[in-house]
DOPA-911406 format. One record per residue (C-alpha): chain; residue in three letters; z negated, y, x negated. Coordinates in steps of 0.2 Angstrom, whole numbers, plus 2048, in hexadecimal, padded with zeros to 3 digits. Each point is the difference from the previous one (the first is absolute). Layout:
N
chaine A residu ALA w Z v Y u X .
...
This chain:
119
chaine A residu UNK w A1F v 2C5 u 1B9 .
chaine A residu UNK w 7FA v 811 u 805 .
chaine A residu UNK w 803 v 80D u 7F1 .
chaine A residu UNK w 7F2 v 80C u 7FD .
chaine A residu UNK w 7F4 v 7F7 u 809 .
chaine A residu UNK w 7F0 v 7F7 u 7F8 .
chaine A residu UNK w 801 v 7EF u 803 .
chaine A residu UNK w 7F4 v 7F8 u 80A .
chaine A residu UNK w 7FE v 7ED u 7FF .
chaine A residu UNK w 7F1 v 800 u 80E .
chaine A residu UNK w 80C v 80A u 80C .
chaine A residu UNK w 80E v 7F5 u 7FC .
chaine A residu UNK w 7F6 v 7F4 u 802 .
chaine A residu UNK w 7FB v 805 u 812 .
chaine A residu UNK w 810 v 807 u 805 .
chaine A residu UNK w 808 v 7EF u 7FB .
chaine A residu UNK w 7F2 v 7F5 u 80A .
chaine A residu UNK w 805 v 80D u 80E .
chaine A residu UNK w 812 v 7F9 u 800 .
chaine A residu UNK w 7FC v 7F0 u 7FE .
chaine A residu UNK w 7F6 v 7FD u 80D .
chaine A residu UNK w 80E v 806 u 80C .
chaine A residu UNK w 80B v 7F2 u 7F6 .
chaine A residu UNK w 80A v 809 u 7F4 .
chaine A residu UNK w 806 v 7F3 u 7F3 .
chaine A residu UNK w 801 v 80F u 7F2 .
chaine A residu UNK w 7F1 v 805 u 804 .
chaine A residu UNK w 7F7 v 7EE u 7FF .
chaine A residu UNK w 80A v 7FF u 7F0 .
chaine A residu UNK w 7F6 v 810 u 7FA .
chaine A residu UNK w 7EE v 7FB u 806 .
chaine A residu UNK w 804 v 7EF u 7F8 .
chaine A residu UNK w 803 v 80A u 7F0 .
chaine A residu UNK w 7EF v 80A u 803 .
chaine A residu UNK w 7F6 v 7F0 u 802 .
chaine A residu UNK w 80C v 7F7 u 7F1 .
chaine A residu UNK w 7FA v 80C u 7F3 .
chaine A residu UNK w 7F2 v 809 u 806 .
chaine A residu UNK w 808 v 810 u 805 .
chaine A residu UNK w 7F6 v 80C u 80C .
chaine A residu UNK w 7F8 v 7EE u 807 .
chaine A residu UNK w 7F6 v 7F1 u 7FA .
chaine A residu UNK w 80B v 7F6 u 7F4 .
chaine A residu UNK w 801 v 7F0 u 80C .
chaine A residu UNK w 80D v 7F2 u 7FD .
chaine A residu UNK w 7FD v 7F8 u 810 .
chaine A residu UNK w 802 v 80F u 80A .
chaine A residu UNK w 80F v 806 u 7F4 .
chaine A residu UNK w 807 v 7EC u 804 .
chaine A residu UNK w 7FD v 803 u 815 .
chaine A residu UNK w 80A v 813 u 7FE .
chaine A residu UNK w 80D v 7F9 u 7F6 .
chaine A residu UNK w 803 v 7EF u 80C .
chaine A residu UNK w 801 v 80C u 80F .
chaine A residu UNK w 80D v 80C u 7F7 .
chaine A residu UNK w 80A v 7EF u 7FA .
chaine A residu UNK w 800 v 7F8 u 813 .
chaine A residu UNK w 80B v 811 u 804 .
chaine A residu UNK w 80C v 7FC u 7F1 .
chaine A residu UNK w 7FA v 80C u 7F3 .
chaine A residu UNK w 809 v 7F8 u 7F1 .
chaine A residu UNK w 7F2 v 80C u 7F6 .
chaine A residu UNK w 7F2 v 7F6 u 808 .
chaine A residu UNK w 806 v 7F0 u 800 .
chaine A residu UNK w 802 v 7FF u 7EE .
chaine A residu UNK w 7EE v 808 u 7FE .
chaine A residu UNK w 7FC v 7F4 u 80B .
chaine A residu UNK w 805 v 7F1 u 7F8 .
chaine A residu UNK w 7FA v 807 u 7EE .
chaine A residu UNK w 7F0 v 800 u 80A .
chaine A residu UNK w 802 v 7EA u 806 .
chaine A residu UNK w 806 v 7FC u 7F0 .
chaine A residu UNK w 7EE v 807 u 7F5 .
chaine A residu UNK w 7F7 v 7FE u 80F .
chaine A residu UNK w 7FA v 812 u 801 .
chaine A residu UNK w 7F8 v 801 u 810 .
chaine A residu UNK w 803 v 7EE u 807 .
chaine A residu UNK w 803 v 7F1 u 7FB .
chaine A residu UNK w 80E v 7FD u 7F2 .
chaine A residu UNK w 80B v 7F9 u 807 .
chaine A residu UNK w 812 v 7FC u 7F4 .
chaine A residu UNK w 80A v 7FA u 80E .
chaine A residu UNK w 7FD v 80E u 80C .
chaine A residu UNK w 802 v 80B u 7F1 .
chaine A residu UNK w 813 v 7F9 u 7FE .
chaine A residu UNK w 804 v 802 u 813 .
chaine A residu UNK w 7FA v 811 u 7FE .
chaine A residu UNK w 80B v 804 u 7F0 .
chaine A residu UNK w 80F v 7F9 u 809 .
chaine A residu UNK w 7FE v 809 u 80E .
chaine A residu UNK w 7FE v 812 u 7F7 .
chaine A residu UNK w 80F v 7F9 u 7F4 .
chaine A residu UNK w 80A v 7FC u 80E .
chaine A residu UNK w 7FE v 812 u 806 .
chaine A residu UNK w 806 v 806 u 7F2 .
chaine A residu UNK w 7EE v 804 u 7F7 .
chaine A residu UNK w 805 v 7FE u 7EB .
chaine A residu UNK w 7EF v 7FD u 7FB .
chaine A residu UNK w 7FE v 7F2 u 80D .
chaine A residu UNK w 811 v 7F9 u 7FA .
chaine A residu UNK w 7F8 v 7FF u 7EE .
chaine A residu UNK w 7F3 v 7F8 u 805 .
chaine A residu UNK w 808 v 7F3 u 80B .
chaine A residu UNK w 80C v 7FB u 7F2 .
chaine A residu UNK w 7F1 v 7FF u 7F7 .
chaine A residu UNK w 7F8 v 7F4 u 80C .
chaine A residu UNK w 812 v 7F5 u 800 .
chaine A residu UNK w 7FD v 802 u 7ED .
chaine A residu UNK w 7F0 v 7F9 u 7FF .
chaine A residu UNK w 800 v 7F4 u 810 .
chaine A residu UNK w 7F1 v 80C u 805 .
chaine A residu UNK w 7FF v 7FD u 814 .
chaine A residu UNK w 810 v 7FB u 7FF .
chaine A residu UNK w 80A v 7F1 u 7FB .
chaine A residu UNK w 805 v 805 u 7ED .
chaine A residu UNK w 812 v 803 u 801 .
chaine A residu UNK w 80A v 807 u 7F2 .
chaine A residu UNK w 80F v 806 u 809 .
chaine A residu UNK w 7F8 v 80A u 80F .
């Protein structure tokens, strides 16, 4: 973050789509972000869901946990449990803790998963 300087979630906003558009994962990330909670754009789940799929399809542990909040409440898409498991494994195998959390929970609960106590 800049110190000192007034913060500006339109020009963020522009300055992220910038990157974005040029395919900068961090910066599809940050746009996703905008359009999740309506920061210098349109709140949009369904734009916020695209953003974060293109940031998770370059490995951005970040967004694929984002992304597979967004499957599992169908924000945006179609719930979608199963995908939403796939999507917590993938971040958790990556070493993302809260996607961990979540896909123990998943095992836990049998929740796109098969219910299993030991993984």
């Amino acid at each position: 973050l800049a110190t000192g300087m007034p913060l500006d979630d339109d020009e963020a906003a522009r300055l992220y789509r910038r990157a974005a558009e040029q395919g900068s994962a961090l910066a599809q990330f940050g746009l996703g972000q905008c359009h999740d909670q309506g920061k210098g754009v349109p709140q949009d789940d369904s734009e916020a869901a695209r953003l974060y799929h293109l940031a998770a399809e370059q490995g951005m542990p970040e967004a694929i946990y984002n992304f597979a909040v967004f499957y599992e409440l169908g924000r945006g898409m179609p719930q979608d449990v199963d995908e939403a498991a796939r999507l917590y494994r993938r971040g958790a195998d990556q070493g993302h803790p809260i996607a961990q959390y979540h896909i123990g929970n998943c095992y836990a609960h049998g929740k796109g998963v098969l219910q299993d106590d030991r993984e």
